[in-house]
C-alpha positions in Angstrom: 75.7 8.3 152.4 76.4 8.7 156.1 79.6 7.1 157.6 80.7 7.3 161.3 83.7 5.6 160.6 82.4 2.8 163.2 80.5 0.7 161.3 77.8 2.5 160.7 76.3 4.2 157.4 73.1 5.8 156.7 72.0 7.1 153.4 69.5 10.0 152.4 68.2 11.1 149.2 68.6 14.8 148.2 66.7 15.8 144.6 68.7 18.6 142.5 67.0 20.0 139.8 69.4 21.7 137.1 67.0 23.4 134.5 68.6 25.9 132.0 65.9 28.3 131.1 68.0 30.7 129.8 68.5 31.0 125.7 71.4 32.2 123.7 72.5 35.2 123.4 71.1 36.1 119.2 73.9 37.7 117.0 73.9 40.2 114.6 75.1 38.6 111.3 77.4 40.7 109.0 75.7 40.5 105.1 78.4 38.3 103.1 78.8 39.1 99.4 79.7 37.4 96.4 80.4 37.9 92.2 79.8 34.4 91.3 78.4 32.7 94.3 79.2 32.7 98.2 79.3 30.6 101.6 79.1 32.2 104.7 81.1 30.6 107.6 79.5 29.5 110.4 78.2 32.3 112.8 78.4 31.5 116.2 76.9 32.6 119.3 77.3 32.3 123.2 75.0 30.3 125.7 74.9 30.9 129.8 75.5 27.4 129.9 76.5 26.0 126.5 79.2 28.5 125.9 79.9 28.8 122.4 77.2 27.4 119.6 77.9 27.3 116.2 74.4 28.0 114.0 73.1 25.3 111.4 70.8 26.2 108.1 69.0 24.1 105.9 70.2 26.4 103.3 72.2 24.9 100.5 76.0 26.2 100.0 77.4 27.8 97.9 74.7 30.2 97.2 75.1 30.7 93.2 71.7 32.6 92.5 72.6 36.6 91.4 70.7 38.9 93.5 70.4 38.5 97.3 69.3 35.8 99.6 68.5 35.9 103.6 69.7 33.0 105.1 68.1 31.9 108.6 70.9 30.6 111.1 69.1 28.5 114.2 71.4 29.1 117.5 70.6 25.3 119.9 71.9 25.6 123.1 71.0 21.7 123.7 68.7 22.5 126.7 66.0 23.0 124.9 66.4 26.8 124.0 66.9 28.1 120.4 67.5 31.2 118.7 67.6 32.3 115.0 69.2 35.0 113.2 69.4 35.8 109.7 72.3 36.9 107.4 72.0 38.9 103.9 74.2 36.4 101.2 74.2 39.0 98.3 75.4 37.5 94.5 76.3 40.8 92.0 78.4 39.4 89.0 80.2 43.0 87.6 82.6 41.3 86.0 81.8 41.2 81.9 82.8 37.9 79.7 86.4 38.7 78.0 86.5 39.9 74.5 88.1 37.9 72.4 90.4 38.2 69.4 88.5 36.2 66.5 90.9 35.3 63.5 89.0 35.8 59.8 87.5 33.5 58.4 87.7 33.0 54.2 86.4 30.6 51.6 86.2 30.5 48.0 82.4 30.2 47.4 81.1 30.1 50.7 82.3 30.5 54.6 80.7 29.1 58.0 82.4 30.3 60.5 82.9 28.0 64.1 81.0 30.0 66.8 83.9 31.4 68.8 83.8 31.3 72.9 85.5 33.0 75.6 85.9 32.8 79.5 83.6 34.7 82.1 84.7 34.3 85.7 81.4 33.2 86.6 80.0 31.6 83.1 83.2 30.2 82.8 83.4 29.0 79.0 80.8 31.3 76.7 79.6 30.4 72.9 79.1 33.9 70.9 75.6 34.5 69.0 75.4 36.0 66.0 72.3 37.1 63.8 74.1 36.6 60.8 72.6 33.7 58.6 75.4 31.2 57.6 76.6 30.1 55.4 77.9 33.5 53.6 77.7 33.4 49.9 78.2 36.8 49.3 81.3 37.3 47.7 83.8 40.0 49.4 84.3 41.4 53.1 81.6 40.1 55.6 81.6 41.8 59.1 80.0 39.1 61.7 79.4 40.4 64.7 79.2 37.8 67.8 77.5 38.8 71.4 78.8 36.4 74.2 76.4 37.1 77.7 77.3 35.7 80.5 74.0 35.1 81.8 74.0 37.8 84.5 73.3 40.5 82.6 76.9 41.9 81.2 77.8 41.2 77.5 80.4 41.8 74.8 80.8 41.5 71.3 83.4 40.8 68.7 83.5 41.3 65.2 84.8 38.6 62.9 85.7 39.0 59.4 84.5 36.6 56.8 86.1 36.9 53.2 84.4 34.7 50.5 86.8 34.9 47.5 85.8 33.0 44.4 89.6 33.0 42.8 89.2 29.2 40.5 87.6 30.4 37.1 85.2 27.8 35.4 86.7 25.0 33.3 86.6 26.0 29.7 84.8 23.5 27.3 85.7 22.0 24.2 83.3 22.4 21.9 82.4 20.2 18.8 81.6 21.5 15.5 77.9 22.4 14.5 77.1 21.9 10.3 73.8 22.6 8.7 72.6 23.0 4.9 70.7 25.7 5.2 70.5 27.5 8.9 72.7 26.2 12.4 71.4 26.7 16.0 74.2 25.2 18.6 72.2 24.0 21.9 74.1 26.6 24.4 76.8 24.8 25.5 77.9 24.3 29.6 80.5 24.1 32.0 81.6 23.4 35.1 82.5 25.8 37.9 84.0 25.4 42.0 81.5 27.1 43.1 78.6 27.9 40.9 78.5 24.5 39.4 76.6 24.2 36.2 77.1 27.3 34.1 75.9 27.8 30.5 77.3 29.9 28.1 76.0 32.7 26.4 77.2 34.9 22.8 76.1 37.9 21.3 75.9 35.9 17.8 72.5 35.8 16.8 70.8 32.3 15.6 69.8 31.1 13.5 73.2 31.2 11.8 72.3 31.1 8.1 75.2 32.6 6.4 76.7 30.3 4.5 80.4 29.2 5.5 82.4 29.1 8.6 81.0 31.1 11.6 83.0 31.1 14.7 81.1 31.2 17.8 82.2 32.9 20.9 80.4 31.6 24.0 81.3 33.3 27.7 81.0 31.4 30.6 80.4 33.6 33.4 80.4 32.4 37.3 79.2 35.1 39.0 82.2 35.8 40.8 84.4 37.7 38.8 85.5 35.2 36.9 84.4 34.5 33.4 86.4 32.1 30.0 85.5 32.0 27.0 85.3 28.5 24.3 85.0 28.9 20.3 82.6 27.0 18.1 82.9 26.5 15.0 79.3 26.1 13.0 79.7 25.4 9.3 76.7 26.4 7.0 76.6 24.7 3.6 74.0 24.3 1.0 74.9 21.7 -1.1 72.1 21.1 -2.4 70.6 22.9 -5.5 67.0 24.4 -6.6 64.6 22.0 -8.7 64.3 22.5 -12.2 60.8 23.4 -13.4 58.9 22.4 -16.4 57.5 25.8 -17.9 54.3 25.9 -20.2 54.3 27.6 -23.3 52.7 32.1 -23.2 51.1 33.1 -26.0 49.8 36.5 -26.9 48.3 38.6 -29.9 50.3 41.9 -29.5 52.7 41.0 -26.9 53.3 38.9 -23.7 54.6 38.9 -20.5 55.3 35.5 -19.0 54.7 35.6 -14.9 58.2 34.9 -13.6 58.1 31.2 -12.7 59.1 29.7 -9.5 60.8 26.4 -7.9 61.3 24.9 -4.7 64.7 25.1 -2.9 65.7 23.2 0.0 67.0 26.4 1.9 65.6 29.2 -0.1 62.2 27.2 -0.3 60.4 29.3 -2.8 62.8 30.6 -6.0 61.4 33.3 -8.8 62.8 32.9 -11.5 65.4 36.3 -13.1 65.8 36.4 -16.6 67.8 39.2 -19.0 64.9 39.2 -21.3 63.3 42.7 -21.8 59.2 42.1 -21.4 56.7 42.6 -22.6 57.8 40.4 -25.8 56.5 42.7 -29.0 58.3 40.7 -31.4 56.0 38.7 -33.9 57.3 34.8 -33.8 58.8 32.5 -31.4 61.1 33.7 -28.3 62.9 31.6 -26.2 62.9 33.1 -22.7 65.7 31.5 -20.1 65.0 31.6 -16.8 67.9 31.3 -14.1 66.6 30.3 -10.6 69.5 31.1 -7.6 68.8 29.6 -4.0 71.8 32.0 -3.3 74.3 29.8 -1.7 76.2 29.0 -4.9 73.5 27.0 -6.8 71.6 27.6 -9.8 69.4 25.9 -12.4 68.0 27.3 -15.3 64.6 26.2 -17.5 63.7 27.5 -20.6 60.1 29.1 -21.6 59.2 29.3 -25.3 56.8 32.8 -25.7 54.6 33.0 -29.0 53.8 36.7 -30.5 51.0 36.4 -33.4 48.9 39.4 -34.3 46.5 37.8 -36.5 43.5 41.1 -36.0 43.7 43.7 -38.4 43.6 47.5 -37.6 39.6 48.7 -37.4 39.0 50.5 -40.6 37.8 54.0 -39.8 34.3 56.4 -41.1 36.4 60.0 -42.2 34.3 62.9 -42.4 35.0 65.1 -45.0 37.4 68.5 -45.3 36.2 71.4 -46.9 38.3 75.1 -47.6 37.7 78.4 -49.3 41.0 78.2 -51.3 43.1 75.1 -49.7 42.8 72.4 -47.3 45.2 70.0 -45.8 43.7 67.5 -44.0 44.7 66.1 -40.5 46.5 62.1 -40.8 43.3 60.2 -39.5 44.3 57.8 -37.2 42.4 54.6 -36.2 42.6 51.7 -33.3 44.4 48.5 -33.3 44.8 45.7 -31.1 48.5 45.5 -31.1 49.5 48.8 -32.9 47.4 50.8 -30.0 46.9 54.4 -32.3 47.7 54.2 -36.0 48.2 57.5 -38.0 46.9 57.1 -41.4 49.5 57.7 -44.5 48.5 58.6 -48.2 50.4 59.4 -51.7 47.9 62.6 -52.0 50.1 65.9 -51.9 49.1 68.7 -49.6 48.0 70.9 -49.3 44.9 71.0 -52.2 44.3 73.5 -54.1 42.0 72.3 -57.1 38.7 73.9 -56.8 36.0 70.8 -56.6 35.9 67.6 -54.5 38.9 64.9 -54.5 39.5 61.7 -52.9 42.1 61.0 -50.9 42.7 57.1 -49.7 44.2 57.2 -46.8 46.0 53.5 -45.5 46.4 52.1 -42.4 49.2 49.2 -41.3 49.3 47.6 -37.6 53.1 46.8 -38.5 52.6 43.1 -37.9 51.5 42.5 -41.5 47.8 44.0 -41.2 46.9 46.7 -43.6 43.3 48.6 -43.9 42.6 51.7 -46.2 39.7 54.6 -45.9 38.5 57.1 -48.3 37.6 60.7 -47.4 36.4 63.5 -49.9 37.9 66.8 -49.7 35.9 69.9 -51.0 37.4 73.0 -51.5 35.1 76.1 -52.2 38.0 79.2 -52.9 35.9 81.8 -51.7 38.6 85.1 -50.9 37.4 88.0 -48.0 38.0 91.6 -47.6 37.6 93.9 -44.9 37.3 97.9 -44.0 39.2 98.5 -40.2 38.3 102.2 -39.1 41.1 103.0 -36.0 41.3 105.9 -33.7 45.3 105.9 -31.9 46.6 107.5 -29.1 50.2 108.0 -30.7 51.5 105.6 -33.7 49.6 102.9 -34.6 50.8 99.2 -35.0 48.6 96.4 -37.5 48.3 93.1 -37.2 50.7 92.7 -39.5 53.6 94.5 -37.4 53.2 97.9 -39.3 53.8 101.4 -37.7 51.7 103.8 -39.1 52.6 107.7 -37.6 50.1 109.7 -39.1 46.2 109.7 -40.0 45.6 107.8 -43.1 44.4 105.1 -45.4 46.3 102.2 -45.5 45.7 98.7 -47.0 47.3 95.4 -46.0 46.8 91.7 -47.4 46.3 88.9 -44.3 45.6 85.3 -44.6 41.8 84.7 -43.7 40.4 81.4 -41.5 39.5 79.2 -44.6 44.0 80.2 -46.0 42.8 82.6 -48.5 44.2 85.6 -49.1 42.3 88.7 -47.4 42.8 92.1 -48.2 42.2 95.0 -45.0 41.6 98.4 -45.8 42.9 100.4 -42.0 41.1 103.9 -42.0 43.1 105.5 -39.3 43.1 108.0 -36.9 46.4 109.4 -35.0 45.4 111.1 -32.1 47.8 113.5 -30.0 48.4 113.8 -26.3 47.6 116.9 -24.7 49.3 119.0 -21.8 48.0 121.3 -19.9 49.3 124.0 -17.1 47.5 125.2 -14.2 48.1 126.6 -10.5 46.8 125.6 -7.4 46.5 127.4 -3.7 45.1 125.1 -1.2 45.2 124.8 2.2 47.7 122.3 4.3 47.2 119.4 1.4 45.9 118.9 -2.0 45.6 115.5 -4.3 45.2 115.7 -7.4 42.2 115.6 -10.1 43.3 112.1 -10.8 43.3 110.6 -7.2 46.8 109.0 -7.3 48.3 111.3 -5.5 48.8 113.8 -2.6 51.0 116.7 -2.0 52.0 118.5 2.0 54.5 120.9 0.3 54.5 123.2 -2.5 56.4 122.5 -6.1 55.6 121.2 -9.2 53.7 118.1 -10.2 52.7 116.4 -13.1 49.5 114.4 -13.2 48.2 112.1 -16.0 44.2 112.3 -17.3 42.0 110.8 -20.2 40.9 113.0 -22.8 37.7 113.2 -24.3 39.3 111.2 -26.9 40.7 109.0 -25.2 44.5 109.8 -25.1 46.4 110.5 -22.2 46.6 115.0 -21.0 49.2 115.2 -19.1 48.4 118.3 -16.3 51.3 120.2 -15.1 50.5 121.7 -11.4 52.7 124.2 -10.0 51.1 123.7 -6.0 51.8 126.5 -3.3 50.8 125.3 0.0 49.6 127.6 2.2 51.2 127.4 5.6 49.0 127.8 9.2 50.8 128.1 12.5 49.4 125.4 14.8 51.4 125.8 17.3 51.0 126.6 20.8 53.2 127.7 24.0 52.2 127.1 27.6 53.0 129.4 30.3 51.8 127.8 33.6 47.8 127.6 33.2 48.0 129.9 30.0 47.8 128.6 26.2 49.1 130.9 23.7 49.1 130.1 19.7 52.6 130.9 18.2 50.5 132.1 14.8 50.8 135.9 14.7 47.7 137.9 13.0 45.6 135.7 12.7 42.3 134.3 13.8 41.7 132.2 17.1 38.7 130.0 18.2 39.0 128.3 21.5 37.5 124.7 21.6 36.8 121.9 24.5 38.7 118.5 23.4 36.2 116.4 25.2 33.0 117.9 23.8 34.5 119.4 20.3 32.6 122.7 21.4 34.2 126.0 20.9 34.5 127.9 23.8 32.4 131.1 24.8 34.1 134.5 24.2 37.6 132.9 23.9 38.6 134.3 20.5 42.1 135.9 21.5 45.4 135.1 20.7 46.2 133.6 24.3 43.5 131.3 26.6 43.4 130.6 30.4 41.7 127.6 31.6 39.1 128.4 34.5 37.8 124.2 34.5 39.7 121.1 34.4 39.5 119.5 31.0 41.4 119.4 27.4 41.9 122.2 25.1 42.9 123.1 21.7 43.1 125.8 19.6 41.9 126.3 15.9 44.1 128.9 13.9 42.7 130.9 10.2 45.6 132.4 8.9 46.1 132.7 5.1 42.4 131.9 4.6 43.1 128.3 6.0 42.6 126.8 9.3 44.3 124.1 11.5 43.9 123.0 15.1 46.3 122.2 17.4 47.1 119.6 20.0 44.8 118.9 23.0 46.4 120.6 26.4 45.1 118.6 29.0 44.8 120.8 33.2 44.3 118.9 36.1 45.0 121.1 38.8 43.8 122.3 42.4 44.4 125.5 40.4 41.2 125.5 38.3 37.6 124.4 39.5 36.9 121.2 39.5 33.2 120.9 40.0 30.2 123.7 38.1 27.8 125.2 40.5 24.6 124.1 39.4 22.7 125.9 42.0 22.2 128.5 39.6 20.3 126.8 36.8 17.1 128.6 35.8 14.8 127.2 33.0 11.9 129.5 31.6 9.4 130.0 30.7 8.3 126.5 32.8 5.7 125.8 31.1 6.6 126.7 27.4 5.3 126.4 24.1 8.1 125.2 23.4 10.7 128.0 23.1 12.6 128.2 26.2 16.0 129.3 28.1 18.8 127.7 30.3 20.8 129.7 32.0 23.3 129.6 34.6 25.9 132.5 35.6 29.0 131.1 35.8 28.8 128.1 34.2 31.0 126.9 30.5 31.5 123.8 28.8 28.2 121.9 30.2 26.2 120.0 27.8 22.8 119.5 27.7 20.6 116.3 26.6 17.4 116.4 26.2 15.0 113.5 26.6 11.1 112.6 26.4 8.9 110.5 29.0 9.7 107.8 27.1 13.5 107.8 27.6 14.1 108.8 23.9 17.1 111.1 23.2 15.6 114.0 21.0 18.6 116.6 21.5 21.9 116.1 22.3 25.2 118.0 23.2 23.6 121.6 23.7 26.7 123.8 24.7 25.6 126.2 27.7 27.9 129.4 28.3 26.3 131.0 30.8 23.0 131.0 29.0 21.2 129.2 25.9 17.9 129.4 23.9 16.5 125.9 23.0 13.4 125.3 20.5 11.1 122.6 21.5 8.1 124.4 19.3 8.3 121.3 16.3 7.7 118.8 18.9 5.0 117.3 20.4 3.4 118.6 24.0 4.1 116.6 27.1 6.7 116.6 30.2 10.4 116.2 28.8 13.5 116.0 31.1 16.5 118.0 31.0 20.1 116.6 31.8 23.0 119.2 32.2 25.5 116.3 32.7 24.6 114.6 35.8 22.0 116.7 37.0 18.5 116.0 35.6 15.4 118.9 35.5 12.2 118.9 34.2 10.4 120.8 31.3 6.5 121.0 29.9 5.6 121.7 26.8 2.0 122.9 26.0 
């Protein structure tokens, strides 16, 4: 508007256009951290034209999630410009829940325990976990162990004890009296306990009870725990009642008799045999009363009596006697014959023994069973009284002894009276003979040993022996030997590879142990080994011979292998009659065999050189083996 102070005004419209096109200015927003949760203030900004601006999120405060969040601040400077910027809200809880003190925890059977908590500075209030299954029976020290996590990954635990203690032992029972006549079984009585509840007891008696009287009963009632009473019970066995008395049927018998022992029936005992002090079987003739006691052993008895009739009413078998003959007496054996009752009777007679009357006689023998039974049997008795004599011609080393206990020294006749088979009186005439023994000296020179003639003996030493021979006639010769034993030297001494025989003047022969083969040319006192191999010596001295012990040389010293190289066998062909020979060679053997295989000559010593005769065999090839080397021969 235009005023000229006079009156007069004019207008005139001016457009000003205010446009802001400038934005805020976006911040850098510090990160803001947090244990439990966190809001960040307000960040602000500045604006050319707003000034200060406070940024606005939709994000919800406080932030409580554990980790980090971005939160997006918008910056509005009201003239239409905006800017965001966006701030890093981290959550880290490093704080861990508080351990707590957890009291123990007891009971007497059993024990729960509360689930303890403790504080978190986040979590705030946290219930423990445990994998322990409640409740705890177990009686004594239980260690619970309880885990309280805060939910943000830190935990503790806690241990708790639990103590189940089972100190109230079970009520102890009264127990009522158990009675039975024959046999008690109580039903196993029970109890009550705190914590087991319903016990029963148990005893080491063993039921049935069926001794008769009072038994006390010991029952233990046990809870488990540790804790265990005891109750009495009295069971009372008492048979009152006693056996039934039988009726018992008469027992016969001929001989004798033997009643079967009787039974009854006994309300305990059940079946009863009958004891009695009556010896069986009954052999008495007549009437026996038999009593029989029957006791169900608990104090009662009965008794029945058994009436047992003995009547032999057979007779003995009358018996068919041979007759007895004799030369000049005879005394018949008692006969005997077979009774029912009696078993074996011996026959008994007034005749007088032995008889003597020439002629037959009768003798009546009689036989009585004892029970009133009496047979009698004849038998003839013949006796002929025919006397003997005899001539006994005896030849004695020594004195002679009879029959009848005589000694009789010297050659002679003699006559002596014996008692023949048939009791007659026998007269012996003894036409002896009283040969002498017979000694006899001799000497004896042998060699090393000597046994003598009889065999039973052998002698290394000389002296005197006796030996004992035969005669011609019989009697012993005794052979008195007065034995000189001639001595040979066998030993030998070894000097290094020589063998000398300790025997002085005497005669030596060499020999190979392995082959037994004496040795060529070595015939002197003292031997040297050229080979490897065993040696002995055999010693004559005294006209006897011995041989030594085996020296056995294995040395680098002698030769160890024969050069067969050297063999020669002619004539080749040959009737038959040929030669081996071989300088330098001892102690080989030679086998001969045919084109068969057969071995027809064996261990053929060669020293040096050897004839062999083939003539009395048949014509053909045959091989030649001087130990392992083979060669071969014809015969024609």
């Amino acid at each position: 508007s235009f005023n000229d102070g006079n009156g007069q005004t004019v207008t005139a419209n001016q457009t000003v256009i205010v446009d802001d096109t400038t934005p805020p200015v976006v911040p850098t927003l510090a990160n803001v951290t947090g244990q439990c949760s966190a809001t960040p203030t307000a960040p602000t900004t500045t604006d050319n034209c707003a000034g200060t601006i406070t940024g606005t999120t939709t994000t919800v405060f406080p932030i409580t999630t554990q980790g980090t969040t971005v939160v997006t601040w918008s910056f509005n400077d009201g003239n239409g410009q905006t800017v965001t910027a966006n701030q890093t809200v981290i959550i880290d809880d490093t704080t861990p829940p508080v351990v707590p003190t957890l009291a123990n925890v007891t009971g007497q059977c059993s024990a729960t325990p509360t689930a303890p908590t403790t504080t978190d500075n986040c979590a705030g209030t946290i219930t423990g976990t445990t994998t322990t299954v409640f409740p705890i029976t177990t009686q004594g020290t239980t260690v619970v162990t309880w885990s309280f996590n805060d939910g943000n990954g830190q935990t503790v635990t806690a241990n708790q004890t639990v103590i189940v203690d089972d100190t109230t032992p079970p009520v102890v029972p009264t127990l009522a009296n158990v009675t039975g006549q024959c046999s008690a079984t109580p039903t196993a009585p029970t109890t009550t306990d705190n914590c087991a509840g319903m016990i029963t007891g148990t005893t080491t008696t063993v039921f049935p009870i069926t001794t008769q009287g009072t038994t006390v009963v010991t029952w233990s009632f046990n809870d488990g725990n540790g804790q265990t009473v005891t109750a009495n019970q009295t069971v009372i066995v008492d048979d009152t009642t006693p056996p039934v008395v039988p009726t018992l049927a008469n027992v016969t018998g001929q001989c004798s008799a033997t009643p079967t022992a009787p039974t009854t029936t006994d309300n305990c005992a059940g079946t009863i045999t009958g004891t009695t002090t009556t010896v069986f079987p009954i052999t008495t003739q007549g009437t026996t009363v038999v009593t029989w006691s029957f006791n169900d052993g608990n104090g009662q008895t009965v008794t029945a009596n058994q009436t047992v009739i003995v009547d032999d009413t057979t007779p003995p078998v009358v018996p068919t006697l041979a007759n007895v003959t004799g030369q000049c007496s005879a005394t018949p054996t008692a006969p005997t014959t077979t009774d029912n009752c009696a078993g074996t009777i011996t026959g008994t007679t007034t005749t007088v023994f032995p008889i003597t009357t020439q002629g037959t006689t009768v003798v009546t023998w009689s036989f009585n069973d004892g029970n009133g039974q009496t047979v009698t049997a004849n038998q003839t008795v013949i006796i002929l009284g025919l006397p003997t004599s005899s001539t006994l011609t005896v030849t004695s080393c020594g004195a002679y002894t009879s029959s009848n206990g005589n000694i009789y020294p010297n050659s002679g006749t003699y006559t002596e009276t014996i008692t023949n088979v048939s009791g007659c009186d026998s007269t012996i005439t003894i036409q002896l003979t009283v040969q002498q023994e017979f000694v006899i000296n001799m000497s004896a020179l042998f060699c090393k040993e000597y046994t003598v003639p009889s065999g039973t003996a052998t002698y290394y030493v000389s002296g005197i022996y006796n030996d004992t021979l035969t005669s011609v006639l019989g009697c012993d010769s005794i052979l008195v030997i007065d034995l000189t034993i001639l001595p040979v030297d066998n030993t030998v001494t070894q000097n290094g590879l020589t063998l000398t025989s300790n025997a002085v003047g005497a005669q030596y022969h060499w020999i190979n142990c392995n082959t037994g083969a004496q040795i060529f040319n070595a015939t002197n006192q003292s031997f040297t080994p050229i080979y490897n191999g065993s040696y002995a010596v055999v010693v004559l001295q005294n006209g006897c011979y011995d041989t030594s012990i085996c020296y056995t040389y294995y040395t680098t010293e002698l030769l160890d292998e024969k050069d067969f190289s050297t063999i020669n066998i002619y004539p080749n062909p040959s009737n038959g009659l040929f030669t081996v020979q071989a300088e330098g060679i001892h102690d080989a053997l030679i086998d001969i065999y045919d084109m068969n295989g057969r071995l027809i000559l064996e261990d053929i010593l060669l020293e040096n050189k050897v004839l062999i005769d083939l003539s009395d065999k048949e014509k053909g090839v045959y091989f030649i083996r001087i130990e392992d080397h083979m060669f071969r021969l014809v015969v024609d």
